[in-house]
N, C-alpha and C positions, 0 to 999 in steps of 0.2 A: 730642099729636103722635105721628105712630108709627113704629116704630123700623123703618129700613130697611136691608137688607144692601147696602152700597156697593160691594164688594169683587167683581169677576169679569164686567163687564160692558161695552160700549161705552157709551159717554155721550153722550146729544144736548149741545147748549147748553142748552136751557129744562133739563134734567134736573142741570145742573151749577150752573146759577144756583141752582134750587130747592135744591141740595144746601148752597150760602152762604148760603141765605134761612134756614135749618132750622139751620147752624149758629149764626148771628146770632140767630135765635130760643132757642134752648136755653143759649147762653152769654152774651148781652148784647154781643156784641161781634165785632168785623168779624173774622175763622180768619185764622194766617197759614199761609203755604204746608206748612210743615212739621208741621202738624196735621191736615192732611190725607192720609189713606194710608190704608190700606185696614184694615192693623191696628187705627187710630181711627174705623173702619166709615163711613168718608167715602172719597166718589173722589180717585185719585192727582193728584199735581201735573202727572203726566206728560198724562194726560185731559184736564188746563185746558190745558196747551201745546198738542196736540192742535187742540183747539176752538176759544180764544182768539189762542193764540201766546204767553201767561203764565198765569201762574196770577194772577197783580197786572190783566192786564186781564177775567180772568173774575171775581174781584171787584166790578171796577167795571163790569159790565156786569149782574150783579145787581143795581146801585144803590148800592156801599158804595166809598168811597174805602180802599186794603189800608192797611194799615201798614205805615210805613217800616225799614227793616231800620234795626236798633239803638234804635227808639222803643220802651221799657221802658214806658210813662207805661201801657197797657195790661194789663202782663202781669199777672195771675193763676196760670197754673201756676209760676210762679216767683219767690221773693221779690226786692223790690226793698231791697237793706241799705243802710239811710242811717247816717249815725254814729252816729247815737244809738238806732238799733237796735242797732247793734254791738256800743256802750260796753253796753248793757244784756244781749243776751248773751254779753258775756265775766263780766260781774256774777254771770248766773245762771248761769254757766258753773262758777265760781269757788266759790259758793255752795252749790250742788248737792255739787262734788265735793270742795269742800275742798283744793284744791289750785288753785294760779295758772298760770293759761295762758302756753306758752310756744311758741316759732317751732318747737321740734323736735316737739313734743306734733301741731303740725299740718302736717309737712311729711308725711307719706305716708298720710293718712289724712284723710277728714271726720270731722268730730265731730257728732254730733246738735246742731239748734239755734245752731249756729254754723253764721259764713259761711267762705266758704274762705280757707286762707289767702294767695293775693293779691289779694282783697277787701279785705282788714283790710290790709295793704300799701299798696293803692291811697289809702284814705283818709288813714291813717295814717304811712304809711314804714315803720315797723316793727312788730312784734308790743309790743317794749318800749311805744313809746311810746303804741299806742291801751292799754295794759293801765295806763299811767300816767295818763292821759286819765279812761278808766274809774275810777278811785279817787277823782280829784279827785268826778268827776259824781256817789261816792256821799257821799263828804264834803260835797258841798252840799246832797244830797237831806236827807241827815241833821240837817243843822244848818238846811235847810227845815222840815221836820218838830220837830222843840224850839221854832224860831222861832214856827211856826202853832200850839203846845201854848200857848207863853206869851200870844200874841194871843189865843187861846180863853180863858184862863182870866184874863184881862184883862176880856174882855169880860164874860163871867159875872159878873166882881167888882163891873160897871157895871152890868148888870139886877138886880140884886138888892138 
């Protein structure tokens, strides 16, 4: 595919379709409006109003149904933090620096590898309680792992 400068031009329709066909191609997946801009070397949202009267029906005029605003189920450039991604990087969080994660550690800052904190909120309610959560989930892992030692060595005692 080759790379085209998007940036500085009028835009037919067939040239703005081709521009969702080429993104669709390159990503797997139908562009939302905001990915499109000219810094992302694709035509403005402004060009599909323009042409279409949306940027949602120049999608589907390529052929591609857009994505609904707030449907995550898609994204890629953004992680989607489920709980037990969470519990697992407050773990490796914790692990890493040797010190336990707390509400003030993340009230004015990101931390690498952690979610923000009212992600962890949202799940959770508080910082205490996903950081309580997360302990149990390694005290299970743990005593998974001794559990599936003794089952191995169970086993071995039987083939032999």
């Amino acid at each position: 595919m080759k790379e085209v400068n998007w940036s500085g031009k009028k835009w037919t329709k067939q040239e703005l379709i081709e521009a969702v066909k080429s993104f669709y191609q390159a990503h797997g997946r139908v562009p939302r409006a905001r990915e499109f801009t000219a810094k992302n070397n694709y035509p403005s949202r402004g060009a599909f109003s323009r042409q279409f009267g949306s940027f949602s029906n120049g999608v589907r005029a390529a052929g591609y149904e857009p994505t609904k605003p707030g449907d995550y189920s898609t994204r890629t450039d953004e992680p989607y933090w489920t709980e037990e991604k969470i519990l697992n990087a407050i773990l490796a969080y914790q692990d890493r620096t040797g010190t336990i994660l707390t509400d003030r550690k993340l009230r004015y800052k990101m931390i690498p590898g952690l979610p923000a904190r009212n992600t962890i909120r949202k799940h959770f309610g508080t910082i205490l309680k996903a950081r309580a959560k997360a302990q149990k989930l390694k005290k299970l892992t743990e005593t998974l792992k001794r559990v599936q030692k003794k089952i191995d060595k169970l086993l071995k005692g039987n083939n032999e």
